[in-house]
C-alpha positions as CSV (number, residue, x, y, z in Angstrom):
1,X,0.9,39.1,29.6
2,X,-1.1,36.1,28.8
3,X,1.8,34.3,27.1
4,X,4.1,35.1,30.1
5,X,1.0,33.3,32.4
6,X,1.4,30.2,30.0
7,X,4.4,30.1,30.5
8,X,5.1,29.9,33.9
9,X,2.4,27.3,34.2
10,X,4.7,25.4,32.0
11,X,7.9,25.8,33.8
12,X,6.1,24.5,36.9
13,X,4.8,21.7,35.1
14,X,8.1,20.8,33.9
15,X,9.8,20.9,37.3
16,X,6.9,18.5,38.8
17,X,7.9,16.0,35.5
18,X,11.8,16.1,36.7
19,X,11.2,15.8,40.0
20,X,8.9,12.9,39.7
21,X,11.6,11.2,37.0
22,X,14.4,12.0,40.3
23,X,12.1,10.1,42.9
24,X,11.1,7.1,40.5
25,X,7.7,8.4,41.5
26,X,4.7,8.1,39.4
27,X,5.7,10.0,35.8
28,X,3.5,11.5,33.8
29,X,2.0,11.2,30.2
30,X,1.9,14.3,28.4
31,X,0.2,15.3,24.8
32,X,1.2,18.8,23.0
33,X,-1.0,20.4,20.3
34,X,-0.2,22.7,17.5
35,X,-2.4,23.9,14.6
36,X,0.4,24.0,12.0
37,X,3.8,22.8,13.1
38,X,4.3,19.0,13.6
39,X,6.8,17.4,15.7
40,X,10.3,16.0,14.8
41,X,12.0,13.2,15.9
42,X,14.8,13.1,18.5
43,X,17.0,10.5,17.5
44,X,16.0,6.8,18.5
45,X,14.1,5.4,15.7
46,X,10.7,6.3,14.1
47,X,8.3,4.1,12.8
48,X,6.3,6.0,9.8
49,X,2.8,4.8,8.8
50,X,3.4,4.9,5.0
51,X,-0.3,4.3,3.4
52,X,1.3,5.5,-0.2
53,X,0.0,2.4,-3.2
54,X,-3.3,2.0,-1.1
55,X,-6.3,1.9,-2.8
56,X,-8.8,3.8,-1.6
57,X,-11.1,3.0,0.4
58,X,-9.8,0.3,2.2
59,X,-10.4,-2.0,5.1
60,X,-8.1,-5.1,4.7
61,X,-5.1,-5.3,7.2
62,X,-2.2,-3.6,6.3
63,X,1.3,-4.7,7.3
64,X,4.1,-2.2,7.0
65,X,7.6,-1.7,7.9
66,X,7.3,-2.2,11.8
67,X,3.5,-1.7,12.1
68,X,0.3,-3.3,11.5
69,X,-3.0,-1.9,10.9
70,X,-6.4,-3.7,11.8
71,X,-10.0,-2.7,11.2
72,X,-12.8,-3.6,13.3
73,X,-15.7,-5.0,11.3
74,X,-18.5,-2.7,10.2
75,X,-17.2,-0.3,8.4
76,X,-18.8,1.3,5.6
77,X,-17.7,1.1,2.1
78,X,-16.2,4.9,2.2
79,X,-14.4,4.5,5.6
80,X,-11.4,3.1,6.6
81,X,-8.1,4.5,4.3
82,X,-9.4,6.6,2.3
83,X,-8.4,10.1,0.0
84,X,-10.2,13.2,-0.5
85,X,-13.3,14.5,1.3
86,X,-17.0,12.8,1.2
87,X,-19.6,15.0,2.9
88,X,-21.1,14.0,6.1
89,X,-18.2,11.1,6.2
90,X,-14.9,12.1,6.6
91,X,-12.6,15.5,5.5
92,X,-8.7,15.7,4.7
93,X,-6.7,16.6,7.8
94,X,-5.8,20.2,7.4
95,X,-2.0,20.5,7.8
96,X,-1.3,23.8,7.3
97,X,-2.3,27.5,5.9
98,X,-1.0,29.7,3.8
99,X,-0.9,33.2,4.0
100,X,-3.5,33.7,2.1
101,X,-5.8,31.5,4.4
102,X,-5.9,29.1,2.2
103,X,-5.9,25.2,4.0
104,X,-2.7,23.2,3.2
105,X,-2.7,19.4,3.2
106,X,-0.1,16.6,3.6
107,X,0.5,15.0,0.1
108,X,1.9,11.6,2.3
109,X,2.6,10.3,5.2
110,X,4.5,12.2,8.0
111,X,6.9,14.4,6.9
112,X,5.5,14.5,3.9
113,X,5.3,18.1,1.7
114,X,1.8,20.2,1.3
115,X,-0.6,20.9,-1.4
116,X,-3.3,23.4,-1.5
117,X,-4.8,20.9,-4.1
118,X,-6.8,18.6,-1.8
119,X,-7.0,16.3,-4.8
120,X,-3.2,15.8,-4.6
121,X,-3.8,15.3,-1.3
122,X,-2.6,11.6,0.4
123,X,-3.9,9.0,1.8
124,X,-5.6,9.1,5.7
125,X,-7.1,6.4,8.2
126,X,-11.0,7.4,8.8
127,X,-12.7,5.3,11.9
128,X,-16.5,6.3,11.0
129,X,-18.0,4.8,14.5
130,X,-15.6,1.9,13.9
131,X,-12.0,1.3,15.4
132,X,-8.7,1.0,13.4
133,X,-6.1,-0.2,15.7
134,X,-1.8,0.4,14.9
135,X,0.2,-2.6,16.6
136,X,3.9,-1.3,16.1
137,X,6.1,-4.1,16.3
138,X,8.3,-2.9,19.0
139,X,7.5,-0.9,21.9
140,X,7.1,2.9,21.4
141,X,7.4,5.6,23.9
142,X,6.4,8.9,21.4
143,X,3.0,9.3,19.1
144,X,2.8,12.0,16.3
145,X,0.0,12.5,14.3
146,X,-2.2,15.1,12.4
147,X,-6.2,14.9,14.3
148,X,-8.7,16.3,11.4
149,X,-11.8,18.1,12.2
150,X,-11.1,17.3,15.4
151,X,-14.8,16.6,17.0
152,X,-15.4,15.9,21.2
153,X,-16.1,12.4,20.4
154,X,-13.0,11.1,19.2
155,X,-11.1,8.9,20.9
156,X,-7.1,7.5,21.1
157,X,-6.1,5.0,23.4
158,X,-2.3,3.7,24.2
159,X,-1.9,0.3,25.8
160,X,0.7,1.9,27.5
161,X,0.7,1.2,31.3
162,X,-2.2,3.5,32.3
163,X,-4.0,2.9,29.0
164,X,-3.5,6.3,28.3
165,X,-6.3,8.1,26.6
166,X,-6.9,11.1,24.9
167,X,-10.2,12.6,23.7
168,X,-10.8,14.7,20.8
169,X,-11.9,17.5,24.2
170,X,-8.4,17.2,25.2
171,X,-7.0,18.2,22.2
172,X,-9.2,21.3,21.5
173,X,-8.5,22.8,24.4
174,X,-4.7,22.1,24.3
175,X,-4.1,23.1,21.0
176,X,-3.8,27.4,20.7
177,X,-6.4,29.2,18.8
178,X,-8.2,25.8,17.6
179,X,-11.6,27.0,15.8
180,X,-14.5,25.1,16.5
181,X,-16.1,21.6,16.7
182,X,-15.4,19.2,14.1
183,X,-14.0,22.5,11.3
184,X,-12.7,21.6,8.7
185,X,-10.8,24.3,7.9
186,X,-7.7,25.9,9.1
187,X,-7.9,25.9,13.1
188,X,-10.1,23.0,13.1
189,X,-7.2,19.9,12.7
190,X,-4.2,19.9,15.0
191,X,-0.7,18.3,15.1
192,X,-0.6,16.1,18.1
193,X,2.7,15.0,20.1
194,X,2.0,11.7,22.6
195,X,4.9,11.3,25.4
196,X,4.2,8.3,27.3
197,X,5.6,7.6,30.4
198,X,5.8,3.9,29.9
199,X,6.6,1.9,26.4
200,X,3.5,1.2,24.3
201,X,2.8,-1.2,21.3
202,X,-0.8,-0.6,20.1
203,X,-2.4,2.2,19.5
204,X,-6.5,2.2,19.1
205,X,-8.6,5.2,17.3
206,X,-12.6,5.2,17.4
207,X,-15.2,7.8,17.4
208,X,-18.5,7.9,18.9
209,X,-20.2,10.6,15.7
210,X,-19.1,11.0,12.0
211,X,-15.5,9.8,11.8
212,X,-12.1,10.5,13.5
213,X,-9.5,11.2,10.9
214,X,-6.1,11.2,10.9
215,X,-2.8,11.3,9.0
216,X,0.7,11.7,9.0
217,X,1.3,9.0,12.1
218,X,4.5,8.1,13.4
219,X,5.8,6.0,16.7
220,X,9.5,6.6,18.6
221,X,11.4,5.0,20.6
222,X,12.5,8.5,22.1
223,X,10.4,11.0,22.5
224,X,9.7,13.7,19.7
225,X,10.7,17.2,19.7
226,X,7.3,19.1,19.5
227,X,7.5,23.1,18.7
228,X,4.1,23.9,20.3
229,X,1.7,26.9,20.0
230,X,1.8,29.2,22.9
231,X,0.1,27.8,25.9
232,X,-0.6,24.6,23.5
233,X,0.9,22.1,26.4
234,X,-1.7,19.9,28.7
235,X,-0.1,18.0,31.2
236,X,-1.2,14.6,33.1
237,X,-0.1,13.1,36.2
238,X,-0.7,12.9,40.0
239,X,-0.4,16.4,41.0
240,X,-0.6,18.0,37.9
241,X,-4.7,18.3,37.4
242,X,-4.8,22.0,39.0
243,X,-2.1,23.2,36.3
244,X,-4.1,21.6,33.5
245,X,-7.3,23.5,34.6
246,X,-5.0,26.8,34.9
247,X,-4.7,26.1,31.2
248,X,-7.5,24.8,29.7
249,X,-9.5,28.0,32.0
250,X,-6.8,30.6,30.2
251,X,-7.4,29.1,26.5
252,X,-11.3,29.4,27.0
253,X,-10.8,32.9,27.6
254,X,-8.3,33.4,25.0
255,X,-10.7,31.6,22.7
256,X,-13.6,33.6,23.4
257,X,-11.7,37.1,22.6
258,X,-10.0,35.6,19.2
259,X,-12.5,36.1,16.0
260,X,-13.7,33.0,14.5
261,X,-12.3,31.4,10.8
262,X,-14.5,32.6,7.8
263,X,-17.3,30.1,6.9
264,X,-15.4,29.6,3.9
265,X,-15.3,25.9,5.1
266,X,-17.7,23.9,7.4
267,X,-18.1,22.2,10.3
268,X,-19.9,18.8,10.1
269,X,-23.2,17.8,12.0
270,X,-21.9,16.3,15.0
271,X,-25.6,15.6,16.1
């Protein structure tokens, strides 16, 4: 019954997206969250963050094929691109489980194939309470990445036309059967899906406690195809606000009648 309610508060969503697309009226940005299935690309052409041959850590600009990637200054010696965890600094995006509960993380860059070895694990882009900023080098319309620990104070902002930002809140509550505050476990890092409604060249990450991380990031220049969690959709737009508070009011309740991850992992101080 409850995925039926989701549901239809999707299908009505949808409609209010085509019919505003019909009436060249206002369109709306939408983000889509999913604890363990990323997004795929359809067609157009994706721009991969590849942060393979890095040295960890690392805070010099990098220049890739079709990006660039710019730290603000102040950050400390263990933030910035960096591997592995360090406590009270930064954790390895979580990027799948296995059946055995056991956390699962990307060995590279999107796409990329899992290890339950976090010491195999790849490379990622931690902000500490700085900003690392992506400058694609040509406009974008689609945003895929893997949010770690995903704590209320981070913060992603595209300079699309409405500067479009999303908060580390938004994607707790859109992402089905997240765990808790800044976990770093299974259920505490999230797949995320960006569909703006206008293109978009930069993108800028910063957190206001401990670090945002993130890995696996990739632009398009079509929207991606993201395979979402039940009820795992927030929507955005004029007229759209009382069907994201339909949503975000269901997942609180569905949250609060789901049993919490085992402490086998932690969450960090957010304080």
């Amino acid at each position: 019954m409850l995925s039926k309610t989701f549901s239809t508060v999707f299908v009505i969503g949808s409609a209010l997206l085509i019919a505003a697309a019909v009436t060249d009226s206002a369109k709306a940005d939408t983000i889509t969250a999913s604890l363990f299935t990323v997004g795929t690309p359809a067609g157009g052409t994706v721009t991969a963050i590849d942060l393979t041959g890095v040295l960890p850590p690392s805070q010099g600009t990098l220049v890739g094929a079709g990006y660039t990637i710019t730290f603000s200054p102040g950050f400390l010696s263990d933030e910035g691109v960096v591997q592995g965890s360090a406590g009270g600094v930064s954790a390895v995006p979580v990027a799948g489980e296995t059946g055995g509960g056991a956390a699962e993380y990307l060995t590279g860059g999107f796409g990329s194939g899992l290890t339950t070895n976090i010491a195999n694990s790849g490379n990622y882009l931690s902000t500490g309470t700085e900003t690392i900023t992506i400058t694609f080098a040509t406009p974008q319309v689609s945003l895929a990445l893997l949010w770690g620990s995903i704590d209320t104070g981070n913060l992603l902002m595209l300079n699309d036309a409405a500067n479009f930002t999303v908060t580390g809140a938004d994607v707790q509550a859109a992402a089905a059967g997240f765990a808790t505050n800044g976990f770093q476990g299974p259920g505490g890092s999230a797949y995320l899906v960006i569909d703006s409604a206008t293109s978009f060249t930069t993108i800028t990450t910063t957190s206001s406690t401990t670090s945002f991380e993130f890995a696996g990031i990739a632009g398009s220049t079509s929207p991606f195809n993201p395979v979402p969690e039940p009820a795992s959709v927030l929507l955005f737009g004029t007229g759209l606000g009382f069907f994201a508070t339909m949503l975000r009011r269901r997942q609180k309740k569905a949250a609060h009648s789901q049993p919490r991850a085992e402490c086998q992992f932690s969450a960090r101080n957010t304080a």
